[in-house]
Each structure stands twice: as structure tokens, then as C-alpha cells.
C-alpha positions in Angstrom: 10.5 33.0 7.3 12.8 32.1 10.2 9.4 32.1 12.6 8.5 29.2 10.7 11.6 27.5 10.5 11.5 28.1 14.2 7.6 27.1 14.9 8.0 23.9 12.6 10.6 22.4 15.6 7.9 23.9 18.4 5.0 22.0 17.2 6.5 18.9 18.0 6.8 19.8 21.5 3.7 22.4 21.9 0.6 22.8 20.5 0.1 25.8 18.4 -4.1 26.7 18.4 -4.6 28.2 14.9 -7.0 30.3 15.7 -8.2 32.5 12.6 -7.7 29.8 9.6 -7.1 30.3 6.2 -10.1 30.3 4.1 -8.7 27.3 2.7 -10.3 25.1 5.5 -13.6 25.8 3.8 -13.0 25.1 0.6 -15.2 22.6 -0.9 -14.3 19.7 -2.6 -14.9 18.2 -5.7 -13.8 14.6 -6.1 -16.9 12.1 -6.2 -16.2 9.0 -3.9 -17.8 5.4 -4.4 -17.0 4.8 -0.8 -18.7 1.4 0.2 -17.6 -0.5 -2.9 -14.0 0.5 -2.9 -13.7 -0.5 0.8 -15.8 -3.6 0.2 -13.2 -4.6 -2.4 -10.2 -4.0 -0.5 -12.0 -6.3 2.6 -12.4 -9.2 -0.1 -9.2 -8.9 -2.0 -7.5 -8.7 1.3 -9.3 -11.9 2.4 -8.6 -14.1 -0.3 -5.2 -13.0 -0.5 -5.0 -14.3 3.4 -6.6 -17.2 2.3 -4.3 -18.2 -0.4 -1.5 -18.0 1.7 -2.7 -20.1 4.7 -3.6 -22.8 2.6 -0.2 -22.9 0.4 2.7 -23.6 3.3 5.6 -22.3 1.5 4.4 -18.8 1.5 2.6 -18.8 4.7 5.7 -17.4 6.7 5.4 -14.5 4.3 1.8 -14.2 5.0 2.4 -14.0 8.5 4.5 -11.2 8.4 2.5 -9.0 5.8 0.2 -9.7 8.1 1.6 -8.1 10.8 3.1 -5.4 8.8 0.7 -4.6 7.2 -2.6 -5.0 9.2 -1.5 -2.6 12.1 -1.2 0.8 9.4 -4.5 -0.5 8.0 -5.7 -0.5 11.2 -4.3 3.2 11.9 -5.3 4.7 8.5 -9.4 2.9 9.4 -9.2 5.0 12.4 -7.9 7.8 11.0 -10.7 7.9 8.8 -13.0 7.8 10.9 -11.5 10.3 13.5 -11.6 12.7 10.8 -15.6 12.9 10.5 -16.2 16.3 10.0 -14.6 16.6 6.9 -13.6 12.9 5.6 -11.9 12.5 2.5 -12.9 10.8 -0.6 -11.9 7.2 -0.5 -11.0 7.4 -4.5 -8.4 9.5 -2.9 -6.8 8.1 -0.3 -7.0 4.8 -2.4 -4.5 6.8 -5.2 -2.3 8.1 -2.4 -1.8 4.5 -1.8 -1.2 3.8 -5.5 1.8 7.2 -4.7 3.6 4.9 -2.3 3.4 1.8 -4.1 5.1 3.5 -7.4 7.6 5.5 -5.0 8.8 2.0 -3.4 9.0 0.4 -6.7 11.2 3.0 -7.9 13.4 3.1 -4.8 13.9 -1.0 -5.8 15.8 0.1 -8.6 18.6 2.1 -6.6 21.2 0.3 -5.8 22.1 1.5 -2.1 25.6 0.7 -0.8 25.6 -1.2 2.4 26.3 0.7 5.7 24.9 2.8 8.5 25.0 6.2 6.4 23.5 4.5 3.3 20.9 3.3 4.9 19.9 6.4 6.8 20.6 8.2 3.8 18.2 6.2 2.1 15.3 6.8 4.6 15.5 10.2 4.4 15.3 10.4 0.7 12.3 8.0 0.9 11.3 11.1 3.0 11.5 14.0 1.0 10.1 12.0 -2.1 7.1 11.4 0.3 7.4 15.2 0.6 7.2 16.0 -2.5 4.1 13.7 -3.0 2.1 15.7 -0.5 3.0 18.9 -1.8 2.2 18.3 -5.1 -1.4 16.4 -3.8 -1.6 19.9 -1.9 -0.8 22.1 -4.5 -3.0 20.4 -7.2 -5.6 22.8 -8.2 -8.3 19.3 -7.6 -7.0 17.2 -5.0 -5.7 20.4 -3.1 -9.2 21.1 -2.2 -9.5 18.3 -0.7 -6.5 18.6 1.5 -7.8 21.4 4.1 -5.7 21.1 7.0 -3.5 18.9 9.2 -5.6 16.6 9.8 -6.0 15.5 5.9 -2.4 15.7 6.0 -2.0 12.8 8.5 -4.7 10.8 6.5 -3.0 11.1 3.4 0.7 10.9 4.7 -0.4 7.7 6.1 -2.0 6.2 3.2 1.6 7.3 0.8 3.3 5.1 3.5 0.6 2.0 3.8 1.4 1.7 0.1 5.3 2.1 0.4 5.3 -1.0 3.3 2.8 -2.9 0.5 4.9 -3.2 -1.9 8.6 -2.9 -0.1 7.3 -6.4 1.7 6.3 -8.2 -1.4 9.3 -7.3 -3.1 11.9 -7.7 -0.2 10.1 -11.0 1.1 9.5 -12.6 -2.7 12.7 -15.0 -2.3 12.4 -15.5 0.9 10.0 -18.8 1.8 11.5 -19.8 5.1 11.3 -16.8 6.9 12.3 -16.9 11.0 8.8 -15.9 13.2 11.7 -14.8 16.0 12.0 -11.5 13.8 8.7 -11.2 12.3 7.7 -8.6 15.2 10.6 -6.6 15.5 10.3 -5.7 11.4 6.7 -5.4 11.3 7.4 -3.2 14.5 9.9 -1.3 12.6 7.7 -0.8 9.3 4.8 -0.3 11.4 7.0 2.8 13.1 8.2 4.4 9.7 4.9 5.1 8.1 4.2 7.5 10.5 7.0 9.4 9.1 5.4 11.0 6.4 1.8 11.8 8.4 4.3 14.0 10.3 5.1 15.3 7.0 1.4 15.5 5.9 0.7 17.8 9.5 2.9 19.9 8.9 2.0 20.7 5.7 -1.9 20.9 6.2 -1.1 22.9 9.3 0.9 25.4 7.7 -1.6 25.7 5.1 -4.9 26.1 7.8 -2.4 29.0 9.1 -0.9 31.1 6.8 -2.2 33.4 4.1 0.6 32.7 2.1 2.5 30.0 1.4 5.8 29.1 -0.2 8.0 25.8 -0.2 9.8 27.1 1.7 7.5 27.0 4.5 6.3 24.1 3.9 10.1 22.4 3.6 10.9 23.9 7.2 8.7 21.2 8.7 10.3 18.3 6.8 13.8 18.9 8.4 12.7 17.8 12.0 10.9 15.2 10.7 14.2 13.8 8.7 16.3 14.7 11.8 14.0 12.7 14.1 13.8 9.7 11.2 17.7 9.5 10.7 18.5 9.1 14.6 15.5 6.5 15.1 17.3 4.4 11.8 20.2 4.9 13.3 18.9 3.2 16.8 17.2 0.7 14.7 20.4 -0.3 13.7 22.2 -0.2 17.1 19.4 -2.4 18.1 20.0 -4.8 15.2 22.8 -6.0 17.2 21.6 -6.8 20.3 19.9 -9.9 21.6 16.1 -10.4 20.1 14.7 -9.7 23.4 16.1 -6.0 23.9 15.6 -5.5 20.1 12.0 -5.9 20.0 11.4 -4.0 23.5 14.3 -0.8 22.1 12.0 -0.9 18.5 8.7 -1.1 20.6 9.7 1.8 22.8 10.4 4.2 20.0 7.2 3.0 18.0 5.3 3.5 21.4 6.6 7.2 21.4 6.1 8.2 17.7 2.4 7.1 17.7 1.7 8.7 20.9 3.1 12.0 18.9 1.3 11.3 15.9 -1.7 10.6 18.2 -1.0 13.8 19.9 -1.4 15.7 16.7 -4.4 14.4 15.5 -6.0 15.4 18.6 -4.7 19.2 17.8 -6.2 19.0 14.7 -9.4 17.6 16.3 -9.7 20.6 18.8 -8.6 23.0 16.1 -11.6 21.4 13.6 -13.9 21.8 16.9 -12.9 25.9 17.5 -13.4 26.2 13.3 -16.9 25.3 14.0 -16.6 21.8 11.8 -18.8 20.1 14.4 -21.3 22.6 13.8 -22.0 22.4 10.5 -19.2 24.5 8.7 -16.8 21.7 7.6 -16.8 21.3 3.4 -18.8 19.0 2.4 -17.1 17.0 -1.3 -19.4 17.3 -3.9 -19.6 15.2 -7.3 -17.7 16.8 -10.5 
């Protein structure tokens, strides 16, 4: 047990090759996935919606910054899903995992917080471990955990929890605000934009441990979540250092850190990308979903 505790704080500094996997990795799917017409719909809903708001000026300062919010994760999870071709998940899935975050940050609306720099990262990291909690219970699921094979899946559907967190924490945080300043749009669409990667890390950890070990306990799986919610609380916390410095050294302090957690996250996926390679996914062995 303390191995793991141990190992989940290595990872994030050295690659651990998981050489004999689980027999987990190839375990077949069974979730049926309408692909093209659910992406096709998001393309066109997406569209109008950025139509609508162009054309009506109140709101388009609120358009601008869902925008740029939201159009960078989008842009992560589309190549996320395509980086993970050897085993891709069902779309009906990840779509629902979105559906996860929207529901978590519409209940999170309803706590009052008090104000203050230990609320607020106190806050975050229960945002967290509820986005913990969703990927364990996606992973143990006797259906949708056999979809979720390994770390890679993880980062997809860790990723997907946070798009729909930032989806609806914008809309309701932004809904009375019409006149909103373009001077900050970047440095919060930077800082939303750096968060969701939060609970990918979350989502590694927990496909890893699951592509490595025999057995599994929550326990296991909750020693990776602690470096993640240690590394979340001190960026928050230099989020809001950086609050209250001039704009310039606020966006570059917020780029910086963004800059270093998606070159992790980026890191990771290319583990999981050799460790899919030594599995023998790219020859042929990855699971393959099949229809229910």
C-alpha cells in the first residue's frame, strides 16, 4: 500500500513502463456509439449558438469569452480522441461524462462558499474529489468500466467531466453579466482552460493503476488524487496572488503555469501512447466496442 502512495507522487516526475498489464486492458467493450451524428450535432448546435450571440450585441461579450473558454478544452478533448486510436471510446460516452460535469457544477452553484483564499481553494479541491468520485464510479461500473481500459481513457474522460463543468460554471457565472471587460477575458479563459486538466490527471491515475495492478482498492486509487489536490491548491493559490498584480504579469504568471500543466498532461498521454504500443494495440490487440 505505501508503494503506491509512494509511486502515485513518482509518476508525475518519471515514467513508470507498465509492462505486464492487467487483463483489463483487453477487455471488450460493450456500449454502441452513433459517432458521426452526435459530433455532427454538437458542430451545429455549437454554431448557431455562436451565431445567436454575434448577432445579438448585449451578449456578445459573453460569447466572446465562452468562446475562448470553452473552444481551447474542445480543442484538447478533439485531439485527445483522436490520439487515442487504438482503442477510442464511444462518443455516447464521453458525451454523458460531459453531462457528469454539467450536473456536478450545477450542484456546486448551490453552496454557498465564504469569501477568502482558503474557501476558495477549499472549494477547488472538493470540485476535485467529486470529479474523483465520478471516475471511479464510471471505472468501477460493471458497463462503462469496460470501456475505461487504462490511462489513457482516463485522460479522455477526465477531460470531458471538466469540459462540462467550465460549460455550465460560464453560463451561470457570466448570466448577469452583459458588459463584460475583453482586458480579462484571457487571463479566465486561461485559468479555466488550466483547471480541466485537473481531473485528466485524476483520470491517469486511475486508468494507470488499473492497467497495473491485479487488485485494486480505493485506496489505491485515492493515493493518486492527493498530488493532484496538492498541486491544484498551490496553483489556486498563485492564481490568486496573481489576481493582484497588474493585467500584464497576470496573464503571463496564469499562462506559465497553464504552459506547464499541459506539457505534463501532454507528457502523460504520450506514456500511455508507448505503453498502448508495447501492449501490442497497434498491432491488432486493442478491444474493439461492440453493440449490446
Amino acid at each position: 500500500m505505501a508503494s503506491v502512495w509512494r509511486e502515485a507522487f513518482i509518476v508525475w516526475f518519471r515514467r513508470q513502463a507498465i509492462a505486464s498489464p492487467t487483463a483489463e486492458v483487453y477487455q471488450r467493450g460493450v456500449i454502441a456509439s452513433p459517432a458521426g451524428r452526435l459530433w455532427l450535432f454538437g458542430v451545429v448546435a455549437a454554431a448557431v449558438v455562436l451565431a445567436v450571440g454575434l448577432l445579438v450585441a448585449e451578449i456578445r461579450g459573453i460569447m466572446v469569452y465562452l468562446g475562448l473558454s470553452v473552444l481551447p478544452i474542445a480543442l484538447l478533448l478533439t485531439w485527445l480522441v483522436r490520439t487515442d486510436r487504438y482503442e477510442p471510446e464511444p462518443k455516447t460516452l464521453i458525451v454523458s461524462v460531459v453531462g457528469a460535469g454539467i450536473v456536478v457544477a450545477s450542484l456546486f452553484s448551490l453552496i454557498p462558499f465564504p469569501a477568502g483564499l482558503s474557501a476558495y481553494v477549499a472549494k477547488l479541491v472538493a470540485i476535485e474529489f467529486v470529479f474523483f468520485i465520478v471516475l471511479f464510479l464510471l471505472d468501477a461500473n460493471r458497463i462503462t468500466g469496460r470501456e475505461f481500459n487504462d490511462h489513457l481513457d482516463g485522460v479522455v474522460y477526465g477531460v470531458s467531466l471538466g469540459l462540462g463543468y467550465v460549460l455550465y460554471n460560464n453560463f451561470y457565472l457570466l448570466g448577469g453579466y452583459v458588459d463584460l471587460k475583453p482586458e480579462f477575458v484571457l487571463t479566465l479563459a486561461l485559468e479555466e482552460f488550466m483547471y480541466v486538466m485537473f481531473p485528466a490527471f485524476t483520470g491517469w491515475w486511475i486508468g494507470y493503476v488499473k492497467a497495473k495492478y491485479t487488485s485494486v482498492s480505493f485506496g489505491n486509487l485515492l493515493a493518486g488524487f492527493i498530488p493532484v489536490a496538492l498541486f491544484k491548491a498551490v496553483a489556486a493559490v498563485v492564481v490568486v496572488f496573481l489576481a493582484g498584480q497588474p493585467l500584464p504579469i497576470r496573464i503571463v504568471g496564469v499562462g506559465v503555469l497553464t504552459i506547464l500543466f499541459l506539457a505534463a498532461l501532454a507528457q502523460r498521454v504520450s506514456w500511455a501512447l508507448q505503453d498502448e504500443v508495447a501492449w501490442g494495440y497497434a498491432a491488432g490487440r486493442a478491444p474493439v466496442e461492440k453493440a449490446r
